[in-house]
C-alpha positions in Angstrom: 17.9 -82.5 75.6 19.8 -80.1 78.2 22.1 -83.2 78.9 22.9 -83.9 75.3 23.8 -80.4 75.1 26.2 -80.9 78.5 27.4 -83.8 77.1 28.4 -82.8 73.4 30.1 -79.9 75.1 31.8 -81.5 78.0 33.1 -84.2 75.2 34.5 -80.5 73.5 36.5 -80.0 76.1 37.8 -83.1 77.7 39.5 -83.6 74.3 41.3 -80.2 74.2 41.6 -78.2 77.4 40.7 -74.3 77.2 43.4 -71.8 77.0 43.0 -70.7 80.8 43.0 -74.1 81.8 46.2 -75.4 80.0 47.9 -72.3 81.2 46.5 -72.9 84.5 47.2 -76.9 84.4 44.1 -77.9 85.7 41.4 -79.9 84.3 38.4 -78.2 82.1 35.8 -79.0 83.4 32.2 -78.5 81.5 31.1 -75.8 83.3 34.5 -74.0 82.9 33.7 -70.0 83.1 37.0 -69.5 80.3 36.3 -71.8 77.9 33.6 -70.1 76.0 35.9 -67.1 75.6 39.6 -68.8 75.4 39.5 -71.3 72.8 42.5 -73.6 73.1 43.8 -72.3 69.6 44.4 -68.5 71.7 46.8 -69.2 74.8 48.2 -66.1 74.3 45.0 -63.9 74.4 44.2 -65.8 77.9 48.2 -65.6 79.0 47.9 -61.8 78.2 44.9 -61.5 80.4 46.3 -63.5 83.0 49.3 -61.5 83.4 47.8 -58.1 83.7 44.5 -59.3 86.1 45.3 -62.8 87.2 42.6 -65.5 87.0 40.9 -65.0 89.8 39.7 -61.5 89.4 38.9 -62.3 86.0 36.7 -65.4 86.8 34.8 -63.1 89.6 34.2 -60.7 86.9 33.1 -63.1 84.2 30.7 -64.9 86.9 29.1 -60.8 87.9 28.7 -60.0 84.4 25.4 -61.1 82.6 26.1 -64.1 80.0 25.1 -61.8 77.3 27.5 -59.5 78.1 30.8 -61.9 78.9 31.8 -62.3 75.4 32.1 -58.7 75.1 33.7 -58.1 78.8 36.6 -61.1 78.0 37.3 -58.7 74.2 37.8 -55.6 76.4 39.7 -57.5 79.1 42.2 -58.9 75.9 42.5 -55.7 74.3 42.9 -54.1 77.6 46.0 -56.8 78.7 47.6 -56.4 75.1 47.7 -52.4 75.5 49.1 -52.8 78.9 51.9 -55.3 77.9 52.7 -52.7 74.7 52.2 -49.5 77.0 52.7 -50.4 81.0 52.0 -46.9 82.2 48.7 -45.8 79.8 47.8 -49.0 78.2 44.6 -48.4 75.9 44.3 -44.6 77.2 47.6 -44.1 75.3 46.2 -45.3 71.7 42.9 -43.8 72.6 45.1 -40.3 73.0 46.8 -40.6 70.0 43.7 -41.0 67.9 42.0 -38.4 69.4 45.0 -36.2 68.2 44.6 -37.5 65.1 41.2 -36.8 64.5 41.6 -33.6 65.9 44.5 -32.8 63.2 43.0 -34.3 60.3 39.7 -32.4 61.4 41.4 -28.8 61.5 43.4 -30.2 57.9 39.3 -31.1 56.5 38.3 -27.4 57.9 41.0 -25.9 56.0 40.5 -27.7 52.8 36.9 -26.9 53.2 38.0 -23.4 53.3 40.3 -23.4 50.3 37.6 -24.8 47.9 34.8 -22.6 49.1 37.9 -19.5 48.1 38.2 -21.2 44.9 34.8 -21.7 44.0 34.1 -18.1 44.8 36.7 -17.1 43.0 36.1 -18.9 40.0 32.8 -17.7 40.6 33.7 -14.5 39.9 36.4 -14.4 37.4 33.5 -17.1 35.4 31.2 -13.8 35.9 33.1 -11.2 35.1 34.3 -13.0 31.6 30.8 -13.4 31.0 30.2 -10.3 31.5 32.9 -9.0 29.2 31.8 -11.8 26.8 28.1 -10.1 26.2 29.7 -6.7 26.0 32.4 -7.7 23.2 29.6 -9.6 21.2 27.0 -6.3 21.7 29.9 -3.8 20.7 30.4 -6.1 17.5 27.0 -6.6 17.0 26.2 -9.8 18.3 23.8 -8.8 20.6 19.6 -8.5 20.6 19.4 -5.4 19.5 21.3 -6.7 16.2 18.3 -8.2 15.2 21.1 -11.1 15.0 21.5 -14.9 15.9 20.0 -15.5 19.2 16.2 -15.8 17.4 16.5 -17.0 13.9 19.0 -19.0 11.4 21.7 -16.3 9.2 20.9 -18.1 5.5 24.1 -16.8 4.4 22.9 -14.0 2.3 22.9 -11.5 4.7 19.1 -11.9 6.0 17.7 -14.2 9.2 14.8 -16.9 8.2 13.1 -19.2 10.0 12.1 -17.1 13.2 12.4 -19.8 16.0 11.4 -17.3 18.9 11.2 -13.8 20.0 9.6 -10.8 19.0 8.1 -10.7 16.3 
């Protein structure tokens, strides 16, 4: 079974060289450390990489790393390489930099929102309160209130008297 699976994958890449090893010209071979993580449809992800660590450091790494962890150790190497070619002196510490800065400004712009609703709601808080307030003491000066006897416990029938008690004192 292991030599079917050698086989299928040997006949994967006899037909198309990986990326490292068409940039390298040399033949893929089945047990080629690149060609698992540079597909022959990304020569510029392994030309990148080359450039910035050269193949041989980058074949030491991949065979020191556990095969669990290559896949992931080739994405950082890319991103790594493509940072460096876009930013030669800070490379991916540059656009790590500027985010932080980001965050950092859009965190102080979120406390400062934060700030100006919890004004607002306090203030409408209040100014909600004190028209209330204002409210209940218009509607007792004009009579409106419980001690009118009036329209928070029963139903006016239009003739001047409250029927039909719904609640309070009786």
């Amino acid at each position: 079974m292991a030599s079917a699976a050698a086989a299928s994958s040997s006949s994967a890449y006899s037909n198309s060289p990986c990326a490292a090893c068409k940039f390298l010209r040399r033949k893929c071979l089945p047990d080629c450390i690149f060609a698992p993580y540079f597909p022959p449809e990304e020569p510029q992800k392994f030309a990148n990489v080359h450039k910035i660590f050269g193949a041989s450091n980058v074949s030491k790494l991949l065979n020191e790393v556990l095969p669990h962890q290559r896949e992931d150790a080739v994405n950082s190497l890319a991103y790594e390489a493509e940072a460096r070619l876009k930013d030669p002196v800070y490379g991916c510490v540059g656009a790590i930099s500027v985010l932080q800065r980001q965050v950092i400004r859009l965190q102080k712009e979120l406390d400062a929102t934060n700030a100006h609703l919890i004004r607002f709601a306090y203030t409408t808080s209040n100014n909600n309160h004190n028209n209330s307030n204002s409210s209940t003491d218009d509607s007792m000066m004009n009579g409106g209130g419980y001690s009118s006897g009036g329209g928070y416990y029963g139903n006016y029938n239009g003739g001047g008297n409250y029927s039909s008690w719904s609640g309070g004192m009786n």
